[in-house]
LOVEX-190534 format. One record per residue (C-alpha): z, y, x. Coordinates in steps of 0.1 Angstrom, whole numbers, plus 5000, padded with zeros to 4 digits. Layout:
N
ZYX ...
END
This chain:
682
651638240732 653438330761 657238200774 659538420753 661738650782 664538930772 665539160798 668839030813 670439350803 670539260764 671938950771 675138910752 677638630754 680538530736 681938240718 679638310682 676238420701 676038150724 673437960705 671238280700 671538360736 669538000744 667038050721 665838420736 665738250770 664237920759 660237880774 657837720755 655637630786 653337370767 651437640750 650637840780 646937840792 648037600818 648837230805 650737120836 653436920834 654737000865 655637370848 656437220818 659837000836 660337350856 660937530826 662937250809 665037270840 665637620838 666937590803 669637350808 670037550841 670837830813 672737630789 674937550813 675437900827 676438020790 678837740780 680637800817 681238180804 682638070775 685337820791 686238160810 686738330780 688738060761 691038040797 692038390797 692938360762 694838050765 696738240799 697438540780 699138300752 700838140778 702438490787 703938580755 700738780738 700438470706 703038440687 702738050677 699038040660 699138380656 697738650677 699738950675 697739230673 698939510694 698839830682 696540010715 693540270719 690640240735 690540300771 687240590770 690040740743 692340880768 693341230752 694141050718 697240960703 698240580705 697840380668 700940310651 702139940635 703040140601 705339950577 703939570584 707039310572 706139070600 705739060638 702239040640 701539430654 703739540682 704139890690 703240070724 706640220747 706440530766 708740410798 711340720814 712340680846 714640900864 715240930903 716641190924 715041040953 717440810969 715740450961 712340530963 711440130976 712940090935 711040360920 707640260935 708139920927 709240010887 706140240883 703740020900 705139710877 704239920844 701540120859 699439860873 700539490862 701339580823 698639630798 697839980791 698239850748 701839790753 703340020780 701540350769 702840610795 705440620820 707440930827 708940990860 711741250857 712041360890 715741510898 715141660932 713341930950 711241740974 708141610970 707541240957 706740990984 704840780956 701140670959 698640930951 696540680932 699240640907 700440970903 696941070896 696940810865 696340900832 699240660827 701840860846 703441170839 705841400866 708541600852 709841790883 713341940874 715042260891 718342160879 719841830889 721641710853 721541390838 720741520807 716841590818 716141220810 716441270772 714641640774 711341540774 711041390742 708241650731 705641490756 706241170746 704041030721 705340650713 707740560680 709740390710 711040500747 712640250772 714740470793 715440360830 717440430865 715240370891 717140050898 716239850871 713239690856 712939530822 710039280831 709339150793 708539460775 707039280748 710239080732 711939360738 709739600714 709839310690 713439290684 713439670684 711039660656 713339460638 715939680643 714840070646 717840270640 719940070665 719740120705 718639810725 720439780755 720239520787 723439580803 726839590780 729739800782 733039870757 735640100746 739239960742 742440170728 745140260750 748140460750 746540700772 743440750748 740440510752 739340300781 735940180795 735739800801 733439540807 733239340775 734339050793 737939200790 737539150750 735738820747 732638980751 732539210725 730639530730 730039920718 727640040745 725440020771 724940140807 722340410816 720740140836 718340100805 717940120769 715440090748 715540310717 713640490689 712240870703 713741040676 717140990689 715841160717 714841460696 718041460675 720241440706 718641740721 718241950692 721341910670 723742170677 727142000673 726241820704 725842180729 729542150737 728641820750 725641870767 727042180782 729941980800 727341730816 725541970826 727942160841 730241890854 727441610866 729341310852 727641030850 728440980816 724941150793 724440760783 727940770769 727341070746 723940930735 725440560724 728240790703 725641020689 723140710678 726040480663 727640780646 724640950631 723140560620 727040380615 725140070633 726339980669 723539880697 722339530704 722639350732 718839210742 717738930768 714239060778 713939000818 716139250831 717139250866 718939540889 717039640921 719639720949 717939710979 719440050993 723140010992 725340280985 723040510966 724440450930 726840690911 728540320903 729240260942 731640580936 735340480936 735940740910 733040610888 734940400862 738040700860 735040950850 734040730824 737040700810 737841080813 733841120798 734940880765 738141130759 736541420764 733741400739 735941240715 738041610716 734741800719 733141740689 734441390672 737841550663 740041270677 738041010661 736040720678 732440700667 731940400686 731640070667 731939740681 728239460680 728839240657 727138980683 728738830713 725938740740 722138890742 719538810714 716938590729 713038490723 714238230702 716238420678 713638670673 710938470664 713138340635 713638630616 716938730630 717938810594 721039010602 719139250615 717239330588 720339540576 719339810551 722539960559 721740350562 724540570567 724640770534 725041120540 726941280509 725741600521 722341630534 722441690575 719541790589 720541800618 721641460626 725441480623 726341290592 728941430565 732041200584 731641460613 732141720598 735941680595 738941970598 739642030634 742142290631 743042610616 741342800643 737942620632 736042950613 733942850588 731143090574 728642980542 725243090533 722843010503 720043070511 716943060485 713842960515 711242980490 711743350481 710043580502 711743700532 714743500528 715243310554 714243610583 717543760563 719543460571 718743420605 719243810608 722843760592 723343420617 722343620647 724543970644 727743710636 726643560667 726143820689 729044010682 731743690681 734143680711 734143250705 731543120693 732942760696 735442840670 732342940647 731342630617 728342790601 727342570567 724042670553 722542580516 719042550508 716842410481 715942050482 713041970506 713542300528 715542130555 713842070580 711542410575 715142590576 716342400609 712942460627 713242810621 716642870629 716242650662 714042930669 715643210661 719243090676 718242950710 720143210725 723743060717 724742720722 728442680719 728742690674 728042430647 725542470623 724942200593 722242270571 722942080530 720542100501 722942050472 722741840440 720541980419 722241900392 725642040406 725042380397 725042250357 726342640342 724742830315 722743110332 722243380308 720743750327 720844080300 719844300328 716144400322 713944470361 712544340390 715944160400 716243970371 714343690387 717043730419 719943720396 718743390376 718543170407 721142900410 721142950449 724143290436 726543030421 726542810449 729642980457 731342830429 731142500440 732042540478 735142310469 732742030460 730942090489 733242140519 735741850504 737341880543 737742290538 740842500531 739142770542 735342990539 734043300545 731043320518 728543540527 724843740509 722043670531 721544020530 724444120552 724544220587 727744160605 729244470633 731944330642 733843960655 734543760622 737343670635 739043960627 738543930594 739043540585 742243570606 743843860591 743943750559 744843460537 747343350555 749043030541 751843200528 749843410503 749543350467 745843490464 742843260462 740343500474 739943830497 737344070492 737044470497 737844660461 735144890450 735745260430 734145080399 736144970371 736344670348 735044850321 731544920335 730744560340 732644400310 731944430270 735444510260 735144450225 734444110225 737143890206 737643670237 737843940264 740444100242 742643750238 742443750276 744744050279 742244170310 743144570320 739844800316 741344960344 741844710372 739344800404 736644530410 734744360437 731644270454 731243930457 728643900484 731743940513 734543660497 737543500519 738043200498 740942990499 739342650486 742542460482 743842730460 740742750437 740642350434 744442400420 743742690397 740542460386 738742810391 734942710382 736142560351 737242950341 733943060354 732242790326 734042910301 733143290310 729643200313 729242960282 730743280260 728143520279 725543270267 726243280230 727143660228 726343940250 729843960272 728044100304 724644200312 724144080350 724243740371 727043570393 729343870398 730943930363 732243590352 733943610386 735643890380 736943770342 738143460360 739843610389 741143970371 743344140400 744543880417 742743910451 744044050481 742244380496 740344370525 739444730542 736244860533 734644870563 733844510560 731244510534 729744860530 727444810505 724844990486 722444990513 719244860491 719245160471 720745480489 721645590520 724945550537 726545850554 726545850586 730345790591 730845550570 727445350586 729445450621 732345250616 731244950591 732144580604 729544470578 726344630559 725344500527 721644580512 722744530477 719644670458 715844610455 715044660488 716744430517 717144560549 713544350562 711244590546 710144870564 710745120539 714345020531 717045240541 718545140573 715944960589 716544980619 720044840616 718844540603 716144500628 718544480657 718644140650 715644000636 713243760654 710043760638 708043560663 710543230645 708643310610 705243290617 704443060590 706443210563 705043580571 701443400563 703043260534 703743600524 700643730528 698543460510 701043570481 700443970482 
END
């Protein structure tokens, strides 16, 4: 039996193998042909010569793990497990924590800096920091959003890292630091001048954990009220309470990002940085965040320090720069917050440390979530959506998304009011869908509307149980189905919805607008008319819509004769139908219809019981309808304001009359998904 050798390359050491490793290499030289004892004590040598080259691998091992601890990476006797991929994994997404109640998985950060190239001493030294010197686990990527049109004078080495991304911008705006949220790929972004660094990353992510909705900033800021409107302080000023940070850094959730970018009540906003280069974005973004989640940012101690080795480079070496803040505060507040202050102030008055983290920091386990009681999917909550003025033209849809070909009709409709409106920032757009389509709707209609910028859109799914009348439909045919969904009595219950709303312009999906709406929701209903509604008369009668020998029609006194209307164009004056308690007539109509045959079709006829002649006219050119069944002659399609497909066939299929009018406006390339939808169903 000869000595017992493994090749050095199977070797394996490690704190439970150690043992194993000295019994491969361990000679048994007595039992070799030669019975020296000189190679005997030569091998015993060699095995505590072994021993003691394995145990002094371990110590190494224990030491780095007792150095790491002694940087922050144990939490007591814990190890926090931090939330990483492997390092051959470089094209894969980075693991998430999930939902774990303690602090024992920390997440990874993408890090944003932006520079337009006038400290690059700072910028080198911030990416280097989290490029090189933090682990790869913790700071995933770092972004370098590069504001200028020169190269950058950083070290090839580290641009060339899989670690570092360039976004190279042709327009200089402060707003490109929050427009690359697509790329980024962390639950979390710590967003960066290039004259700060935030040296412990880890606490920092911690507390945020705690904490998600809220922004984590490193440098403080405030509001105060004045007579001149509101006023940007240093906290200092009010004891040391605080509503904001500075753009210096911030450390926040990544759908913020996304939200702040893509919800439209913020374009008026983004529009004016952009065009006026304040140095104010951070400003919007601290309103957005504490108005969309109703909690105000913390204030975190995590090793922050400012980096001003070049003097004079910084927009807050400008005289000016404290005046533009002020005028930033007061001009967002008009924009798009109606006069009121989204800003709320911390209810802390110094920085959360180390120490009150690893407690619990139970006040910031608030489960306070801004209750929406409409559903916004598209980040502004109900509270902003307030009355700005009588100017403010607001314009409803209900929009079934799950029938076929829907919603290509509504972003047809949304696009010709668009296109043909002389202001668009005057336009309030309030669209309801079915519960669960929200963010399907808003995808597609980001699509489809990325050619305007200046309008609000809020997109609701109702109460299903709101819509609690007794649908009964007589009328035998393919649009019996259409005529039974709830989505056509929505319009009964826009004072419910739009509590804030005097006036509404209710619209069909199924319309496509020729002219400025304006002209229409200003000339009529003026405050000092009586009517509740405005809608264009049709040649039809009562009688061909109405069973007049019903016992209840005939107590109602209602004339045969009286001209009716289509209710797919209405002017509605909201305050007036919540005084004339108008859906509790349209109840009673329908709970009648329900136990005897009054009417045969859906929405249109208990309207018209509960309204009778008391609407004011609108000309006809503003809903010339008819166009799903016949054709319209050529004059009267030659000067219509709107065209209504009422009929089978809506003006999206090919074969429908009119076609072409409709297509004007369509997008298809926005409904990819739902035209494979529609396939899979023929």
């Amino acid at each position: 039996n000869k000595c017992a050798r493994v090749p050095k390359t199977e070797w394996t050491v490690g704190p439970g193998n150690i043992v194993e490793a000295i019994r491969a290499r361990r000679c048994y030289c007595n039992m070799r042909r030669s019975p020296a004892k000189a190679r005997l004590a030569i091998c015993r040598v060699k095995a505590k010569a072994f021993r003691l080259l394995v145990w002094s691998l371990s110590v190494l091992v224990l030491a780095k793990k007792i150095f790491s601890a002694h940087r922050g990476i144990l939490n007591g006797s814990r190890e926090i497990t931090v939330s990483h991929r492997a390092a051959q994994q470089i094209t894969e997404l980075p693991i998430h924590c999930g939902s774990q109640a303690d602090n024992t998985c920390v997440e990874p950060v993408t890090v944003v800096v932006m520079s337009a190239g006038k400290r690059i001493k700072e910028l080198a030294h911030i990416v280097e920091y989290y490029v090189l010197k933090q682990d790869r686990r913790l700071v995933y990527e770092v972004h370098i959003v590069w504001n200028s049109a020169a190269d950058i004078p950083l070290d090839a080495e580290i641009l060339k890292s899989s670690a570092t991304r360039v976004h190279k911008e042709t327009h200089n705006s402060l707003n490109n630091r929050y427009r690359h949220w697509k790329s980024i790929h962390t639950r979390y972004t710590l967003l960066l001048d290039d004259d700060c660094l935030v040296a412990d990353v880890l606490t920092a992510v911690r507390i945020q954990m705690l904490s998600p909705e809220r922004a984590m900033i490193f440098f403080a800021r405030s509001h105060k009220s004045t007579r001149d409107g509101l006023s940007y302080v240093n906290p200092k000023r009010l004891n040391g309470s605080y509503s904001m940070g500075t753009g210096q850094a911030t450390l926040l959730s990544t759908k913020w990002l996304k939200e702040f970018n893509t919800d439209f009540r913020l374009q008026r906003i983004r529009a004016f940085i952009d065009k006026n280069r304040p140095t104010c974005e951070d400003i919007a973004l601290h309103m957005y965040i504490t108005n969309s989640s109703g909690l105000p940012p913390l204030l975190i101690s995590a090793g922050q320090r400012e980096l001003r080795w070049t003097r004079g480079t910084g927009m807050s070496d400008d005289r000016n720069w404290g005046a533009q803040r002020k005028q930033c505060l007061n001009e967002f507040i008009a924009l798009d917050y109606a006069g009121k202050i989204p800003l709320k102030y911390s209810e802390f008055l110094r920085p959360v440390n180390v120490s009150e983290m690893t407690v619990g920091l139970p006040v910031l386990h608030n489960n306070h979530h801004f209750s929406h009681t409409v559903n916004v999917t598209f980040g502004a909550p109900s509270k902003y959506l307030v009355e700005q003025s009588i100017s403010q033209i607001h314009v409803t849809f209900a929009c079934d998304s799950s029938a076929p070909g829907q919603l290509r009709l509504l972003s047809a409709a949304l696009r010709s009011i668009l296109s043909h409106a002389a202001d668009p920032h005057r336009l309030s757009f309030h669209v309801f869908v079915g519960k669960g389509e929200e963010n399907h709707v808003s995808d597609a209609l980001r699509c489809a509307l990325v050619d305007w910028q200046h309008f609000d859109l809020t997109i609701t799914a109702p109460p299903e149980e709101m819509v609690d009348l007794p649908i009964k439909i007589r009328y035998p045919g393919k649009s019996e189905r259409r005529l039974r969904s709830s989505f056509n009595y929505v319009r009964f219950f826009l004072h419910l919805l739009l509590p804030q709303v005097n006036k509404v312009l209710y619209l069909d999906t199924d319309v496509i607008v020729l002219d400025d709406i304006a002209n229409l929701y200003d000339a009529h209903l003026v405050p000092d008319q009586s009517s509740v509604l405005a809608a264009c008369a049709r040649n039809q009668l009562m009688s061909k819509w109405i069973n007049f020998t019903d016992p209840d029609v005939i107590n109602a006194r209602i004339d045969p004769t009286i001209q009716t209307f289509n209710a797919g164009v209405l002017l509605i004056r909201l305050d007036k139908w919540r005084a004339q308690h108008l859906t509790d007539k349209i109840r009673f109509w329908m709970t009648r219809n329900h136990e005897r045959p009054i009417y045969e079709h859906g929405s249109q006829p208990p309207l018209l019981l509960s309204v009778g002649d008391a609407f004011e006219r609108i000309d006809s050119s503003w809903n010339v309808d008819g166009a799903g069944f016949r054709e319209i002659k050529h004059k009267l399609l030659e000067n219509a304001k709107i065209v209504h497909w009422t009929g089978g066939k809506k003006g999206n299929e090919h074969d429908a009359w009119h076609h072409n009018v409709w297509k004007e406006f369509d997008k298809r390339e926005c409904f990819s998904s739902e035209l494979r939808r529609l396939k899979m169903r023929e």
